[in-house]
C-alpha positions as CSV (number, residue, x, y, z in Angstrom):
1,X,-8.9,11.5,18.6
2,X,-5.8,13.1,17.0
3,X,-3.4,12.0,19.9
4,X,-4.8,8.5,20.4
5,X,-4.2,7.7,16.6
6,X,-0.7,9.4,16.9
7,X,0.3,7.5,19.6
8,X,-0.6,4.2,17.2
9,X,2.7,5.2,15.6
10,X,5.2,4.5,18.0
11,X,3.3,1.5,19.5
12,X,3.2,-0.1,16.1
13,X,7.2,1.0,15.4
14,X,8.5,-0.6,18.4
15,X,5.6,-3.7,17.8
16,X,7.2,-4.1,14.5
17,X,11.0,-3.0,15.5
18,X,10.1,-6.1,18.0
19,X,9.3,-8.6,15.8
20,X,11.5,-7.8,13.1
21,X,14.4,-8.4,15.5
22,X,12.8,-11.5,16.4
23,X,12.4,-12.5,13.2
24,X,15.7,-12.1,11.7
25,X,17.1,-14.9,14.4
26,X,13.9,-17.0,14.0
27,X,14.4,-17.6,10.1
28,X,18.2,-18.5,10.5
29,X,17.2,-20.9,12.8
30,X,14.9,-22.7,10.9
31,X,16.4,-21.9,7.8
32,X,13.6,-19.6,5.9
33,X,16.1,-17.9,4.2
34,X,15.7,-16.1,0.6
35,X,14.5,-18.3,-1.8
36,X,14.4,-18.1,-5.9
37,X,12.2,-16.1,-7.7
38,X,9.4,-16.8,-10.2
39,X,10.5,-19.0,-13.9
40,X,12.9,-16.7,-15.8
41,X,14.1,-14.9,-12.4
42,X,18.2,-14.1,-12.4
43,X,18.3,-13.1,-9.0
44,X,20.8,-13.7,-6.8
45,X,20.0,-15.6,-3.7
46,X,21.3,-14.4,-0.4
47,X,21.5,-15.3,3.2
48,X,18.6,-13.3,4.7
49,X,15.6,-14.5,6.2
50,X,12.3,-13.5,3.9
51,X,9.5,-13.9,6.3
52,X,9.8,-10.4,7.9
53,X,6.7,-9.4,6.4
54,X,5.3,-10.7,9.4
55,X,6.1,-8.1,11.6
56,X,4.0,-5.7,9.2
57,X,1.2,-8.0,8.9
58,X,0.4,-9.3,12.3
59,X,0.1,-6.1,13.8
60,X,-2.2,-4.8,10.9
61,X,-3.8,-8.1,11.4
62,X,-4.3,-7.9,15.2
63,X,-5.9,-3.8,14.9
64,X,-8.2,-4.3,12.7
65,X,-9.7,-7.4,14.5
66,X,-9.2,-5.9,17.3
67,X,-11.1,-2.4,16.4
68,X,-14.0,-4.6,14.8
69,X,-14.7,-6.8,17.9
70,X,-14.3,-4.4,20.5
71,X,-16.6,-1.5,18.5
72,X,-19.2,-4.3,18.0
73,X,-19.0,-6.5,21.5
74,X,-17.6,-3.5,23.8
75,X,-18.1,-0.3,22.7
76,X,-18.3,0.6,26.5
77,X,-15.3,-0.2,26.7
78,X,-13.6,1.0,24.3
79,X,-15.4,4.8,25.0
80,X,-14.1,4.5,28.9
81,X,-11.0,4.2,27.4
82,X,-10.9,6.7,24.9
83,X,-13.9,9.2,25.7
84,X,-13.3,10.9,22.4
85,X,-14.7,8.1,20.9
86,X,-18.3,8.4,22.0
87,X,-19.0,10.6,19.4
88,X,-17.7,8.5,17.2
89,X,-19.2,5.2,18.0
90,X,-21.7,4.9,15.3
91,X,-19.9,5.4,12.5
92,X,-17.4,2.8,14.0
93,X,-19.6,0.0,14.2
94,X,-20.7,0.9,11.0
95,X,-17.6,-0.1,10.1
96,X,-16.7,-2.7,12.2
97,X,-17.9,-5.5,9.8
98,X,-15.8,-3.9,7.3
99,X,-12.5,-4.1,9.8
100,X,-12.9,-7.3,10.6
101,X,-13.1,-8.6,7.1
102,X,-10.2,-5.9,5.9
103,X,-8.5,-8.1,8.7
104,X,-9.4,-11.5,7.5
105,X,-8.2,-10.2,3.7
106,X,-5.3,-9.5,5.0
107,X,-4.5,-12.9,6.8
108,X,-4.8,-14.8,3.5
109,X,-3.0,-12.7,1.3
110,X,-0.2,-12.9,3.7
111,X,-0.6,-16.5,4.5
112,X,-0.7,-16.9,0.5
113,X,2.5,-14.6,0.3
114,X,4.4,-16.6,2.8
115,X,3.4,-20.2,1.0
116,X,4.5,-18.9,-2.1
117,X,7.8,-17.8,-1.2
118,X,8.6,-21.3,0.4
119,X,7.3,-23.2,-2.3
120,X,6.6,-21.0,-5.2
121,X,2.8,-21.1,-5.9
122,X,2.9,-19.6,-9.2
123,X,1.6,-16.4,-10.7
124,X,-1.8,-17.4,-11.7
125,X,-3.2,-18.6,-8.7
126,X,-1.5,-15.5,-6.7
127,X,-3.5,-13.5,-9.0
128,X,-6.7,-15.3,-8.4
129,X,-6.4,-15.2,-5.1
130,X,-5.7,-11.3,-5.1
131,X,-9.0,-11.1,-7.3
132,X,-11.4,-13.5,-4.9
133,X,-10.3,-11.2,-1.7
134,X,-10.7,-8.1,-3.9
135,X,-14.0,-9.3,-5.1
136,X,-15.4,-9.9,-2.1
137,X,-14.5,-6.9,-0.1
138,X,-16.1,-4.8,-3.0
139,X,-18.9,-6.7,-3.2
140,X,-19.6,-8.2,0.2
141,X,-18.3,-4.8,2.2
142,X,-18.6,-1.4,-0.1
143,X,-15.1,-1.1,-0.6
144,X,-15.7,0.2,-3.2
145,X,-14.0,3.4,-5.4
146,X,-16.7,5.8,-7.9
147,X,-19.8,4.8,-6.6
148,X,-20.9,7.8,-8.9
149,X,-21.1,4.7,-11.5
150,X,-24.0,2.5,-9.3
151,X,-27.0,2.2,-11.5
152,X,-25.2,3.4,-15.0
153,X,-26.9,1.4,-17.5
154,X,-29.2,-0.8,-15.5
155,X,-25.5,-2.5,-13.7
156,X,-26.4,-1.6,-10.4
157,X,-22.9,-1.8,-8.4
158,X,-21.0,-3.7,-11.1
159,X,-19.1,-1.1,-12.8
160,X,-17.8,0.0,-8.7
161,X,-16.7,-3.5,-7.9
162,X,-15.2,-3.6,-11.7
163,X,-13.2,-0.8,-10.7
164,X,-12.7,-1.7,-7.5
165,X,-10.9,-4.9,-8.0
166,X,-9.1,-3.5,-10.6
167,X,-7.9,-0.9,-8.6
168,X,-7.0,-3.2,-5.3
169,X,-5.1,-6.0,-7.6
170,X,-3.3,-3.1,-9.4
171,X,-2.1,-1.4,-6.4
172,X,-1.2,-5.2,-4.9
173,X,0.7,-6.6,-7.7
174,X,3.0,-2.9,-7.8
175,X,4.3,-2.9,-4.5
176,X,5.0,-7.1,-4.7
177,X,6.8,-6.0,-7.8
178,X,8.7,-3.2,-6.1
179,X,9.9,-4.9,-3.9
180,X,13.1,-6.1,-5.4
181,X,15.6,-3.9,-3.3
182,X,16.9,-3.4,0.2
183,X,14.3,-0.6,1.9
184,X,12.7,-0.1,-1.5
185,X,8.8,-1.2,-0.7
186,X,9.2,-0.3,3.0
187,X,10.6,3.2,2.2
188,X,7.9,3.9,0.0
189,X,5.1,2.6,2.1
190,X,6.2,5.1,5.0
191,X,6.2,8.3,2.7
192,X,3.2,6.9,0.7
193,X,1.3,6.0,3.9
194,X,2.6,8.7,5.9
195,X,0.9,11.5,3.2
196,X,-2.2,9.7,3.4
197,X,-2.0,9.4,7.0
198,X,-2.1,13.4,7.2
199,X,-4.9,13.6,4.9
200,X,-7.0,11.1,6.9
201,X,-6.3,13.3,10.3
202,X,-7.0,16.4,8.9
203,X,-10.2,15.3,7.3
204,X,-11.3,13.6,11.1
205,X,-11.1,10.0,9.5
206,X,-10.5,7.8,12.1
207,X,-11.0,4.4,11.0
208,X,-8.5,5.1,8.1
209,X,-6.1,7.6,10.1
210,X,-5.5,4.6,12.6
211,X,-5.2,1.8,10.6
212,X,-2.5,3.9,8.1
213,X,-0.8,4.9,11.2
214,X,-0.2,0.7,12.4
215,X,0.9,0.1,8.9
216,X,3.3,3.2,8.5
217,X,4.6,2.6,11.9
218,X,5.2,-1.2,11.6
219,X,7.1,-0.7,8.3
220,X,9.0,1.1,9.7
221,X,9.9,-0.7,12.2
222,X,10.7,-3.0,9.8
223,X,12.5,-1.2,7.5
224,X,14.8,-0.6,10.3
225,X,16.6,-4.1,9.5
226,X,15.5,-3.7,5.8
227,X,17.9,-0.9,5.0
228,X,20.5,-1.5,2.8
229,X,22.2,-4.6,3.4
230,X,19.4,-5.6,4.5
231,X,18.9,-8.5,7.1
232,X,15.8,-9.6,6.6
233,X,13.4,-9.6,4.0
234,X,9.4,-8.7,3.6
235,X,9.0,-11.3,1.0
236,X,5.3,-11.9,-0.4
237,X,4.2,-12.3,2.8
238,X,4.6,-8.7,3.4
239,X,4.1,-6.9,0.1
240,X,0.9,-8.1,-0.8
241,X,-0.2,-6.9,2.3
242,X,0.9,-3.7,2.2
243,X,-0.5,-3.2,-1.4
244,X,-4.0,-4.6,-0.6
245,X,-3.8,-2.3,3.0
246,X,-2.9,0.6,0.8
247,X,-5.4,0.2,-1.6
248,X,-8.4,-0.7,0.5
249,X,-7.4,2.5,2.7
250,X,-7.2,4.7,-0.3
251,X,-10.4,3.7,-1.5
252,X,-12.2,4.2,2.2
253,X,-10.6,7.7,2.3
254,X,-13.1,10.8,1.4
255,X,-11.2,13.2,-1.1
256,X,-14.4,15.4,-1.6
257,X,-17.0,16.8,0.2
258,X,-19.3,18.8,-1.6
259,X,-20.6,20.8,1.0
260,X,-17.5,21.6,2.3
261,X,-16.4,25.0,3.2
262,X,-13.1,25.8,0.0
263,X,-9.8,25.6,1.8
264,X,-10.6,23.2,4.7
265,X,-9.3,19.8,4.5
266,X,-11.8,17.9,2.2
267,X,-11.8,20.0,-1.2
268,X,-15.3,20.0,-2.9
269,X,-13.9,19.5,-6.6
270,X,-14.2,15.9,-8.2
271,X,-10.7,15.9,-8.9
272,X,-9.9,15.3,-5.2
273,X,-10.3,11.9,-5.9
274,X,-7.0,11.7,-8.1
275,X,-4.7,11.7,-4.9
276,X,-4.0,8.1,-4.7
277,X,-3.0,8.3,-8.1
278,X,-0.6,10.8,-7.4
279,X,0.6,9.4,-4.0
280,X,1.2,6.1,-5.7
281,X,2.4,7.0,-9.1
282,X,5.5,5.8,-8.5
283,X,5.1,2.4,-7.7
284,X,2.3,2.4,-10.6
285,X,5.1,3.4,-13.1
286,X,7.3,0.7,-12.6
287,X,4.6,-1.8,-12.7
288,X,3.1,-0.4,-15.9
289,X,6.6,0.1,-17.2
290,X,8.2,-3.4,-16.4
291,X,4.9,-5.2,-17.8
292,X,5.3,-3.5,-21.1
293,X,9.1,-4.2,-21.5
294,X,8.1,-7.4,-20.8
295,X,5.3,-7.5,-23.2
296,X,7.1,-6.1,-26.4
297,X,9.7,-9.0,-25.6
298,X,7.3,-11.7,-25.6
299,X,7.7,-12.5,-22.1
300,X,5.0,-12.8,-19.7
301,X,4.0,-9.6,-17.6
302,X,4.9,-11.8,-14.4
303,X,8.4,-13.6,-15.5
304,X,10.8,-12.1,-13.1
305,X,13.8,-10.4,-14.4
306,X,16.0,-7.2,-13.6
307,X,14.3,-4.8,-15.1
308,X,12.3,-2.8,-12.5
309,X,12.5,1.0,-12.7
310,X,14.9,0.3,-9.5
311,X,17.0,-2.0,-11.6
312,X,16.6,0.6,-14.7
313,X,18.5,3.1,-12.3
314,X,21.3,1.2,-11.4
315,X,21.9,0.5,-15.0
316,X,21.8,4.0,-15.6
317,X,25.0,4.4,-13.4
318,X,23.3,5.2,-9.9
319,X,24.4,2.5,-6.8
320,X,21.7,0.4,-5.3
321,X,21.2,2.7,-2.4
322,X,20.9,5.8,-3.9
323,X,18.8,3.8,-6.7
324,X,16.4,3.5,-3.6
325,X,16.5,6.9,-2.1
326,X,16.2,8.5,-5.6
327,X,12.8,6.5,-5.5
328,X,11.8,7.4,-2.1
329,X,12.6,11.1,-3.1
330,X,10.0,10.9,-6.3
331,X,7.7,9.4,-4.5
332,X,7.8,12.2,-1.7
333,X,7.5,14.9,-4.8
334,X,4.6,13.0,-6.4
335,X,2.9,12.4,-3.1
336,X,3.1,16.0,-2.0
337,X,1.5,17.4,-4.7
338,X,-1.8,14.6,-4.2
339,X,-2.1,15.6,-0.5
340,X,-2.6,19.3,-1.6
341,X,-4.8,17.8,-4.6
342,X,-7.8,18.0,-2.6
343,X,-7.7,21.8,-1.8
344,X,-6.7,23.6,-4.8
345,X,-9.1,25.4,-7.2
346,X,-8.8,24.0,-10.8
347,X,-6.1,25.5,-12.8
348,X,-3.8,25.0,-9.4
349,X,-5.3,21.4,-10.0
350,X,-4.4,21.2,-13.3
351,X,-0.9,22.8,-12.8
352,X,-0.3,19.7,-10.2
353,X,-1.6,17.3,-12.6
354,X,0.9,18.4,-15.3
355,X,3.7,18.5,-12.8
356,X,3.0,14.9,-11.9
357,X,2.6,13.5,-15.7
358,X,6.1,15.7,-16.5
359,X,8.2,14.2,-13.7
360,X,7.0,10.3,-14.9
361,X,7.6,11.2,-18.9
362,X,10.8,13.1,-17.1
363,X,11.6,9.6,-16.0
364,X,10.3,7.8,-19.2
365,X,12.5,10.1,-22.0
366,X,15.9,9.7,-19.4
367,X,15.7,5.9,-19.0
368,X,15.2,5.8,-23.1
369,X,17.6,8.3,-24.2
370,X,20.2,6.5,-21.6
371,X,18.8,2.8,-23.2
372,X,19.5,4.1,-27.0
């Protein structure tokens, strides 16, 4: 099954290199170029199509409807094409209803990202949105994260889908807030999604091994155009997307199995279910970091501004490019240490903890001392 998920990877880069290109000359044709931001937004318009997101949602779109259907209307099929699968099968069409709704999740987030960077739809109803779909996968499909808490206190599943929607509009709301430079959001989702990727393989998880390798591959495909100067944007259309795809696929991954052998690929120690935090950290401290500068000014957490970490950077002396790879680079460092998370015997656990709390308060006493 390993090769048949690998080869999802260059299918999905040239799928979204393909697009993309398409893309770009579509939106100067009919004109959906970069549009303003949200009320209090300085940003300086530009000349690029923002609809690229596209090319990373359709094709996320497309496998997971796809995958659904065909494991629960021609699973024949699907085994005579992929024997490997066979074995498999059950646990697929377990899932399928689950796919096919991950799928449907994602078409209205991204139809809602795309409305809202034509005609500005406001940060309130974005955010309801984000908690209906959240709220229903959780509830309606077990995507849910600590299901250790089911039945605490006589709440059956509420505390799970608490934390669950929590955790999906979190994860949503900081990568549509990092995405404020050239390459910034689609760099990151390839090293973010790319760890994950190698954990989902290694651990034989091949719902969530395939679907990570579409996403990573269509980025970056993507990102392709999207490096700095960019010609096209993802806009809301694409970052949503990606947050909710990373955060639903983060929550589906197993980080500990306790009857697992110590040293294989699933650790058996509860702390294995830290990684996303540690893959993601990044993008979690600039939206933790820009809602409180925002708060202690009065302003509210979602009035645009230039004050990202990314922004933060640049003030700090560095040019936007290297602004961007210096955030690709942390988010490689933090990342590593929450793929090896899983395996490591407490005080190694504890030791990569430390090291991922030092490099953010690293980051946090820097931008201040620089600031004062």
């Amino acid at each position: 099954m390993t090769t048949y998920v690998l080869l999802l990877l260059p299918a999905a880069f040239f799928v979204g290199l393909t697009l993309t290109a398409g893309l770009c000359r579509f939106g100067r044709r009919v004109g959906a170029l970069d549009t303003p931001g949200g009320a209090g937004d300085l940003k300086e318009l530009r000349d690029v199509p923002n609809i690229g997101g596209a090319a990373i949602a359709w094709p996320l779109i497309a496998a997971l409807l796809a995958a659904g259907l065909c494991a629960i209307l021609l699973p024949q099929v699907v085994i005579a094409m992929v024997p490997a699968s066979e074995v498999w099968m059950p646990r697929l069409q377990a899932s399928a209803p689950m796919a096919i709704a991950f799928g449907l999740a994602v078409l209205v987030l991204h139809f809602v990202g795309i409305y809202d960077d034509r005609r500005q739809l406001g940060p309130w109803m974005k955010l309801s949105v984000q908690v209906l779909v959240a709220g229903a996968l959780a509830a309606a499909f077990d995507v849910r994260v600590l299901q250790q808490l089911d039945g605490v206190a006589g709440m059956g599943t509420a505390l799970s889908v608490f934390a669950s929607v929590v955790w999906m509009v979190a994860i949503i709301n900081a990568m549509n807030f990092l995405d404020n430079m050239d390459g910034l959001t689609a760099g990151v989702t390839v090293v973010a999604g790319g760890l994950l990727l190698v954990t989902s393989l290694l651990s034989g998880q091949w719902f969530v091994a395939g679907t990570l390798a579409v996403l990573v591959g269509a980025t970056a495909g993507f990102l392709v155009f999207n490096l700095p100067p960019a010609k096209i944007f993802m806009g809301d259309g694409g970052s949503m997307v990606i947050g909710l795809a990373l955060a639903v696929l983060t929550i589906r991954t197993t980080y500990v199995e306790p009857d697992a052998v110590m040293g294989g690929v699933i650790g058996t120690a509860w702390y294995g279910v830290l990684m996303p935090l540690a893959v993601l950290a990044i993008p979690l401290y600039d939206l933790v970091s820009v809602v409180w500068i925002r708060l202690r000014q009065g302003r509210s957490p979602f009035a645009g501004d230039h004050q990202h970490f990314s922004h933060r950077l640049v003030e700090l002396g560095l040019s936007p490019r290297r602004a961007v790879c210096v955030i690709w680079c942390l988010s490689a460092v933090t990342g590593i240490v929450g793929l090896l998370l899983p395996n490591l015997v407490p005080w190694q656990a504890v030791m990569a903890g430390v090291l991922v709390v030092m490099v953010l308060f690293t980051l946090a006493v820097l931008e201040s001392g620089a600031r004062s």
